[in-house]
VMD Tcl script that builds the backbone (N, CA, C; Angstrom):
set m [mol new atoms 318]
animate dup $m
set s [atomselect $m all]
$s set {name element resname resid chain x y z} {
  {N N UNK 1 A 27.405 39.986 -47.719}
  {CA C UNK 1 A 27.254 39.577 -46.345}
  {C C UNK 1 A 25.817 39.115 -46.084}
  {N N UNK 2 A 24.796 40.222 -46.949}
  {CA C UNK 2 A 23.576 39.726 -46.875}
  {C C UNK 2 A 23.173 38.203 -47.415}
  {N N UNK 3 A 23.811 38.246 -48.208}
  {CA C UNK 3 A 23.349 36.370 -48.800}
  {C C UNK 3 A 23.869 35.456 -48.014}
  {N N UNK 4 A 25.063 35.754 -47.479}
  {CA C UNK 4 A 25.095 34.430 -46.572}
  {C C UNK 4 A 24.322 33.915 -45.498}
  {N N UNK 5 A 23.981 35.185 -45.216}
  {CA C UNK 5 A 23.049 34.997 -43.817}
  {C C UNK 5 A 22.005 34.553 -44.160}
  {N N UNK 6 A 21.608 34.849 -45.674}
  {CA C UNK 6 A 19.952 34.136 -45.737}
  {C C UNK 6 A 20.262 32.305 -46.012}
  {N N UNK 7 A 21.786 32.786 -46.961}
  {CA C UNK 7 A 21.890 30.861 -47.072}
  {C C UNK 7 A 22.204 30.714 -45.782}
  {N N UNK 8 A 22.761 30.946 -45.038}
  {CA C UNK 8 A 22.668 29.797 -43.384}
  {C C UNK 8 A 21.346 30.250 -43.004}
  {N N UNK 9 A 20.671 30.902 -43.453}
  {CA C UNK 9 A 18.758 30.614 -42.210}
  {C C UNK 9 A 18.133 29.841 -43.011}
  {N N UNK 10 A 18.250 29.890 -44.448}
  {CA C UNK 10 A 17.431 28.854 -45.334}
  {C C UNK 10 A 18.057 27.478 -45.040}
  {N N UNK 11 A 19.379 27.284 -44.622}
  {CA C UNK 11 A 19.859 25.715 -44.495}
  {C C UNK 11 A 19.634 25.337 -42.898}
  {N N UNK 12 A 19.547 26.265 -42.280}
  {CA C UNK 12 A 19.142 26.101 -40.868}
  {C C UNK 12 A 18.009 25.331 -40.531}
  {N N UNK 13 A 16.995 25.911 -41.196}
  {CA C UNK 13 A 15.800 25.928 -41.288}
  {C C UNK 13 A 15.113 24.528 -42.346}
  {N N UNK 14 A 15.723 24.152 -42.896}
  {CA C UNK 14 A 16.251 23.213 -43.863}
  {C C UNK 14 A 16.302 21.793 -43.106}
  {N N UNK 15 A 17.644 22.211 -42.304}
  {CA C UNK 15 A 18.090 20.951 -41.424}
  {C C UNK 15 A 17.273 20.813 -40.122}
  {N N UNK 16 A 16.408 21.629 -39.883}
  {CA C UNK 16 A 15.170 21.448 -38.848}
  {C C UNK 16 A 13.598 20.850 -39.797}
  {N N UNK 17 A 14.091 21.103 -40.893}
  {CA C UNK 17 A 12.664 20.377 -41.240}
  {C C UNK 17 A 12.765 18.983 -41.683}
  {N N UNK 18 A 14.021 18.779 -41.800}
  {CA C UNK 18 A 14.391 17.090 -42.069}
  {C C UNK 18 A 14.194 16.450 -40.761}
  {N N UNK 19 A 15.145 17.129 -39.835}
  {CA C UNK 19 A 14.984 16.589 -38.606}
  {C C UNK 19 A 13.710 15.733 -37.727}
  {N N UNK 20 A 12.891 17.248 -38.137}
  {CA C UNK 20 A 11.104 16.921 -37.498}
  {C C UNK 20 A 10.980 16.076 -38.272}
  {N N UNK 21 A 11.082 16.333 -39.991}
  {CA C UNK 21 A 10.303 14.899 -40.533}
  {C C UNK 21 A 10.713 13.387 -40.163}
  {N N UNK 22 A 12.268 13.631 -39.728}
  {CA C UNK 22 A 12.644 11.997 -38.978}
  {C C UNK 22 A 11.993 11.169 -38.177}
  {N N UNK 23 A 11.902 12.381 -37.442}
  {CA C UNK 23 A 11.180 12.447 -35.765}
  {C C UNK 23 A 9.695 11.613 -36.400}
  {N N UNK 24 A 9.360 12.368 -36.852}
  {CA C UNK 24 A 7.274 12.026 -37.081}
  {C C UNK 24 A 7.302 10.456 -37.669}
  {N N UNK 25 A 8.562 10.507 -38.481}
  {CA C UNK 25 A 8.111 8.654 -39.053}
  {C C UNK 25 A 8.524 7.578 -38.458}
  {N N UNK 26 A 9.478 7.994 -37.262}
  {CA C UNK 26 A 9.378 6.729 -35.758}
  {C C UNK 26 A 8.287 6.485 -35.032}
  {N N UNK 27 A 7.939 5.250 -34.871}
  {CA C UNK 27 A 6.878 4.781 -34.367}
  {C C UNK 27 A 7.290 5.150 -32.728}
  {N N UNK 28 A 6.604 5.318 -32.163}
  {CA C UNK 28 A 6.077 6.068 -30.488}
  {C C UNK 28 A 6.408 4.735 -29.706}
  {N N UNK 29 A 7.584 4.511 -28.531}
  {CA C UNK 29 A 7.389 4.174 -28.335}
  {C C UNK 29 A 6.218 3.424 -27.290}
  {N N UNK 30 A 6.243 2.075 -26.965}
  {CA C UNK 30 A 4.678 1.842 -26.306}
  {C C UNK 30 A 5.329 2.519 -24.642}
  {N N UNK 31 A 3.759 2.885 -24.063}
  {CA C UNK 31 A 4.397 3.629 -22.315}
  {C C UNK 31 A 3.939 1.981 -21.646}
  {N N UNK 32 A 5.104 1.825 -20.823}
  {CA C UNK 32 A 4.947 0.302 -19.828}
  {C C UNK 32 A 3.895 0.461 -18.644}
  {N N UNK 33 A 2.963 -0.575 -18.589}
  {CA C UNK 33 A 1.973 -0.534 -18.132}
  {C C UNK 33 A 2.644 -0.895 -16.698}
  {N N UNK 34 A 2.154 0.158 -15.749}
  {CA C UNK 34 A 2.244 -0.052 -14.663}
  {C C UNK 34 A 1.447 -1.302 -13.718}
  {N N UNK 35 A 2.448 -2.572 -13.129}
  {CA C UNK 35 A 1.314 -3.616 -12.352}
  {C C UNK 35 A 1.720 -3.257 -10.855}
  {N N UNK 36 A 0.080 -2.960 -10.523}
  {CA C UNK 36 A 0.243 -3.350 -8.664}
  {C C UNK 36 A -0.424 -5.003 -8.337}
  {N N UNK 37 A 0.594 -5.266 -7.483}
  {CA C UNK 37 A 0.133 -6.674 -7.177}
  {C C UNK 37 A -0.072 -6.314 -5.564}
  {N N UNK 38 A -0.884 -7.091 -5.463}
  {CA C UNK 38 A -1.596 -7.407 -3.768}
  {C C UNK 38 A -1.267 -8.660 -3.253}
  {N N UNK 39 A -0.637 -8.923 -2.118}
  {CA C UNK 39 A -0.067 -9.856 -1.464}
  {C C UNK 39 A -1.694 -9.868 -0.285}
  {N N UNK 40 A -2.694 -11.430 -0.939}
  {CA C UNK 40 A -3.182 -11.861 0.109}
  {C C UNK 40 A -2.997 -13.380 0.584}
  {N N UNK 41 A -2.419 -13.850 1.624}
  {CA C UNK 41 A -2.283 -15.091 1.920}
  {C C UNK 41 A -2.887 -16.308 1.494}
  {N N UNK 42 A -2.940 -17.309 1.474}
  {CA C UNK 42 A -3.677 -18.346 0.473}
  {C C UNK 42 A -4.508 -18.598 2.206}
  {N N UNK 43 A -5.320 -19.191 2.218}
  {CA C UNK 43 A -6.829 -19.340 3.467}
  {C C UNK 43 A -6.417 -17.935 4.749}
  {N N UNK 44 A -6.110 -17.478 4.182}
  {CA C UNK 44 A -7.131 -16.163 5.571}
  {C C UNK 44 A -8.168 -15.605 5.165}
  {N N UNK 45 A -8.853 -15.499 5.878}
  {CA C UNK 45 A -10.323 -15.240 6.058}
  {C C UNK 45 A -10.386 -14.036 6.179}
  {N N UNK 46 A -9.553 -13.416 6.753}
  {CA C UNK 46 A -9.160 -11.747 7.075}
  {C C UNK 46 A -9.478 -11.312 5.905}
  {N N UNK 47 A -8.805 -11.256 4.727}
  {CA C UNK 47 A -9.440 -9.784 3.516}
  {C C UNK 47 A -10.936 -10.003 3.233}
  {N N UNK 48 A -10.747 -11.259 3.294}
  {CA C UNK 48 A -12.364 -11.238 2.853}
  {C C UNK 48 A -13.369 -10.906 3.954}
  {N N UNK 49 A -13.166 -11.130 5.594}
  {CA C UNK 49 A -13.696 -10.392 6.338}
  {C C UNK 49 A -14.268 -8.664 6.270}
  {N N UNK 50 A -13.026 -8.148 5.972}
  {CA C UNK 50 A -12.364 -6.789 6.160}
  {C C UNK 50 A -13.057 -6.459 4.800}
  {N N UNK 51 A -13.542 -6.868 3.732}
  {CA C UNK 51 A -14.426 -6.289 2.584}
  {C C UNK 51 A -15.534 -6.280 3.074}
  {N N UNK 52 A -16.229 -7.616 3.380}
  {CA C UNK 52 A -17.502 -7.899 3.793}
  {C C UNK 52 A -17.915 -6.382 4.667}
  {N N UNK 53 A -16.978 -6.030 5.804}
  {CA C UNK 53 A -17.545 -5.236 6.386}
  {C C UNK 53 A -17.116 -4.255 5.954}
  {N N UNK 54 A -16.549 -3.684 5.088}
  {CA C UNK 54 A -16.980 -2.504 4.563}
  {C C UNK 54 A -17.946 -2.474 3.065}
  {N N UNK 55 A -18.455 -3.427 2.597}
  {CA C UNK 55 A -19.587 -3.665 2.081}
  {C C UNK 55 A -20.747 -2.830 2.746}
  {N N UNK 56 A -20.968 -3.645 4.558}
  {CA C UNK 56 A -21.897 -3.495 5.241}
  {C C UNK 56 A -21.649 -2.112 5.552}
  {N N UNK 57 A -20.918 -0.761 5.218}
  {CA C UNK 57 A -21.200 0.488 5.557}
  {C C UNK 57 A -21.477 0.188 7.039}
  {N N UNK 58 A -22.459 1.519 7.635}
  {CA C UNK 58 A -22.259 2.114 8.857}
  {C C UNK 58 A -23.146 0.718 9.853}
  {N N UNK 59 A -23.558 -0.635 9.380}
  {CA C UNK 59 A -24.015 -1.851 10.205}
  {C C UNK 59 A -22.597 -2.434 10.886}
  {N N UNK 60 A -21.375 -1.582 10.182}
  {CA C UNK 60 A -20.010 -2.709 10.383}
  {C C UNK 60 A -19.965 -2.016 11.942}
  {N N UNK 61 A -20.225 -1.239 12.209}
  {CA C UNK 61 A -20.308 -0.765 13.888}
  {C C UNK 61 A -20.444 -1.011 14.596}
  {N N UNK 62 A -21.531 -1.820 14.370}
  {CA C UNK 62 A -22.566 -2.633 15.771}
  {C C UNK 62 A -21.559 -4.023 15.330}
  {N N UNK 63 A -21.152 -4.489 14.239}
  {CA C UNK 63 A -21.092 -6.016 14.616}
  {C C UNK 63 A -19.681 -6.167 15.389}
  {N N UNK 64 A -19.923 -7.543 15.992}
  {CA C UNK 64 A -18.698 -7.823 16.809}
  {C C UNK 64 A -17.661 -8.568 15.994}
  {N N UNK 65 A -18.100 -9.063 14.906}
  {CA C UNK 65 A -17.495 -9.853 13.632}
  {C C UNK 65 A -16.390 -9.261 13.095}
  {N N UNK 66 A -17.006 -7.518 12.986}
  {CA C UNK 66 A -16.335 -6.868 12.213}
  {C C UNK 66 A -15.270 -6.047 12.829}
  {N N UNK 67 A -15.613 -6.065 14.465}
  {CA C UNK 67 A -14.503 -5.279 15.617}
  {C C UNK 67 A -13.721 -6.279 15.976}
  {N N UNK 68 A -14.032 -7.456 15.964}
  {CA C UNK 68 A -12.505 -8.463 15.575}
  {C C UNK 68 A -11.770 -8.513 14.394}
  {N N UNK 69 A -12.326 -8.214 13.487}
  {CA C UNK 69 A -11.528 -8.370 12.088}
  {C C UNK 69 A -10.484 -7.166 11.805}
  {N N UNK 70 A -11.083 -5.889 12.473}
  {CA C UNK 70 A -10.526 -4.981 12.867}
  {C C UNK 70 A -9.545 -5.006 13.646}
  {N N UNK 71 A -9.510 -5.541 14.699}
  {CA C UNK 71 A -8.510 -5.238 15.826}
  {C C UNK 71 A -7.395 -6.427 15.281}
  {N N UNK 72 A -7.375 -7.515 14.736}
  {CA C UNK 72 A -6.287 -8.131 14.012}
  {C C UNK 72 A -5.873 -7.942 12.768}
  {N N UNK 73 A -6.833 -6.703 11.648}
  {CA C UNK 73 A -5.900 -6.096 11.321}
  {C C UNK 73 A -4.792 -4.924 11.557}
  {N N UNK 74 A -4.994 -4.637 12.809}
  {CA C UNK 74 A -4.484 -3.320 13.348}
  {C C UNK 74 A -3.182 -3.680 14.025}
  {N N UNK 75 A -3.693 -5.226 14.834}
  {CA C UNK 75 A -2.776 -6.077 15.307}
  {C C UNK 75 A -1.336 -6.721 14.421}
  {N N UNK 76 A -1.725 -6.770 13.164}
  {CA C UNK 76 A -1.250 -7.477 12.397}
  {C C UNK 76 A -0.326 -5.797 12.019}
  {N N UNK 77 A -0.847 -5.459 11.539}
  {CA C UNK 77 A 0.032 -4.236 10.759}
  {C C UNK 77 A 0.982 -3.674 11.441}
  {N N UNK 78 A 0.322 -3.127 13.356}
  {CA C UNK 78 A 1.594 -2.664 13.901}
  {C C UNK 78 A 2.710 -3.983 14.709}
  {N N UNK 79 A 2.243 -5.102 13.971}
  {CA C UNK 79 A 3.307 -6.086 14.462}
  {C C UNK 79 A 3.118 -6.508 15.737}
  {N N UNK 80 A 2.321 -6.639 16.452}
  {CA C UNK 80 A 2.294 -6.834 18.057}
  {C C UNK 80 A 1.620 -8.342 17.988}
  {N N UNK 81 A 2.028 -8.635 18.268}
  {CA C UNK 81 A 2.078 -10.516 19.093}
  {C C UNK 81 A 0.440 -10.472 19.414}
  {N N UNK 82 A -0.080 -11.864 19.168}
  {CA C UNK 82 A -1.545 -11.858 19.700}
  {C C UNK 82 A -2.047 -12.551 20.455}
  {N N UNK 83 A -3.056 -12.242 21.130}
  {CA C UNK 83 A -3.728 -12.867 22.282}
  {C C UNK 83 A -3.365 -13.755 22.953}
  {N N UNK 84 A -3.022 -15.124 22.204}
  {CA C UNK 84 A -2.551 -16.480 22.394}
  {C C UNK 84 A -1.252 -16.100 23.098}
  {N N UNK 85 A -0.463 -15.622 22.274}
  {CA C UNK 85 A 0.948 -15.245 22.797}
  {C C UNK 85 A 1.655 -14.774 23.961}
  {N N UNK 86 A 0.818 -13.186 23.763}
  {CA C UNK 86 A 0.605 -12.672 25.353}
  {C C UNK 86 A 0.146 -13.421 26.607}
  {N N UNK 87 A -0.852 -14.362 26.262}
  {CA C UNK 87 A -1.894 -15.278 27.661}
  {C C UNK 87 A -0.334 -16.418 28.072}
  {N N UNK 88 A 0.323 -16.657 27.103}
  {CA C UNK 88 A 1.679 -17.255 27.628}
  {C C UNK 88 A 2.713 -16.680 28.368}
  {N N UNK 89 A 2.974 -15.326 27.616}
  {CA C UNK 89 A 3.804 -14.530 28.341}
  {C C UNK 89 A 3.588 -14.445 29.871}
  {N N UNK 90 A 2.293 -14.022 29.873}
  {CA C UNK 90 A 1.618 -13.456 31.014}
  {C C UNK 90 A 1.579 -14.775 32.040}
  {N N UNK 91 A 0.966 -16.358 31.834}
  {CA C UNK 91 A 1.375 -16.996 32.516}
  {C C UNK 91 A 2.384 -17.405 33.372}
  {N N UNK 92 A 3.563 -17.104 32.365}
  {CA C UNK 92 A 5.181 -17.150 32.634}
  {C C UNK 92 A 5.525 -16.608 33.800}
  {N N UNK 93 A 5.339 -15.521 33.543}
  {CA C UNK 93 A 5.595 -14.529 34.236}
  {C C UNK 93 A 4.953 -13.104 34.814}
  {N N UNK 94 A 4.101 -13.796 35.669}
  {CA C UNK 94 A 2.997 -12.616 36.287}
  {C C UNK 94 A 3.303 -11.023 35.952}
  {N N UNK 95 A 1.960 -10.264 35.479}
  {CA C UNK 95 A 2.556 -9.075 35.780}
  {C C UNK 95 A 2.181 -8.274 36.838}
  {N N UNK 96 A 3.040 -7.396 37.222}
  {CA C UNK 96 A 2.280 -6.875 38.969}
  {C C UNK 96 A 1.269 -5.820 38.940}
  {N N UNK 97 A 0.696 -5.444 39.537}
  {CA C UNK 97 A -0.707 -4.932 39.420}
  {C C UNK 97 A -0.571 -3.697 40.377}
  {N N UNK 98 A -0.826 -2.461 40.519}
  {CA C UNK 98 A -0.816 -1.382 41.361}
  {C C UNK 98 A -1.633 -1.375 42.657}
  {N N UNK 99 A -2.638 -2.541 42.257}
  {CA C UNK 99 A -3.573 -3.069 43.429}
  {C C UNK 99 A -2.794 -3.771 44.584}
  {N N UNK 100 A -3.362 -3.331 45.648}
  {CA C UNK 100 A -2.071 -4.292 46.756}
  {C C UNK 100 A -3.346 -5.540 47.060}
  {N N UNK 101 A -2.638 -6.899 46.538}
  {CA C UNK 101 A -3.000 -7.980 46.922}
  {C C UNK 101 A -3.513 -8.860 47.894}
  {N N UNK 102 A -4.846 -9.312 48.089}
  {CA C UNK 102 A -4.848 -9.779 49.480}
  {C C UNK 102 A -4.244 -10.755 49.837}
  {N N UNK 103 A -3.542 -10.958 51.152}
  {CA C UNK 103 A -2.568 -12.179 51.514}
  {C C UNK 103 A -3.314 -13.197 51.753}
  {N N UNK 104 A -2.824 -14.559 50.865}
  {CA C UNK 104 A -2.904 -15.672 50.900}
  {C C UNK 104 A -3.058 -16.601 52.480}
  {N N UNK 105 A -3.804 -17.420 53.022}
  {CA C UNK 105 A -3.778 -18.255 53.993}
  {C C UNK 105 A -3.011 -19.408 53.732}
  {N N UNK 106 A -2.596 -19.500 54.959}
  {CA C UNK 106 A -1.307 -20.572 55.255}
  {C C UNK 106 A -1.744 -21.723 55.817}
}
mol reanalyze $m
mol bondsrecalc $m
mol representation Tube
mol addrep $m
């Protein structure tokens, strides 16, 4: 009873060392290089704004260059219609004001 058990741990042991040696003489495969791509528009001026001033660190504060470049990217991201757009809307169709109006002469 005793010998069999050593022949099945010696062939066990056997068929695990062939195995590994299989294993070790396949070449690895290669790991796929992860690409991030960046979507910037062909002539906006915007990314390259929006670097410039963070180039300029804590000067980007004071400029007014850089608090416009700001506020249309902020504009842009949460999707809201700009300036131009609104000054149409708003023509269209007045909006009313909580102020009571002084009456017009006739």
């Amino acid at each position: 009873m005793r010998l069999f058990a050593r022949i099945g741990a010696i062939g066990f042991v056997a068929v695990a060392l062939t195995m590994t040696a299989l294993q070790l003489r396949e070449e690895p495969k290669p790991v796929p290089v992860e690409v991030t791509t960046v979507f910037e528009p062909d002539g906006d001026p915007l990314p390259l704004q929006l670097r410039a001033c963070a180039r300029m660190g804590q000067l980007a504060l004071s400029s007014p260059d850089c608090h416009a470049a700001w506020a249309e990217k902020r504009r842009r991201f949460l999707g809201l219609k700009s300036g131009a757009e609104n000054a149409t809307e708003e023509g269209a169709a007045p909006a009313s004001s909580p102020e009571p109006q002084p009456a017009k002469d006739q």
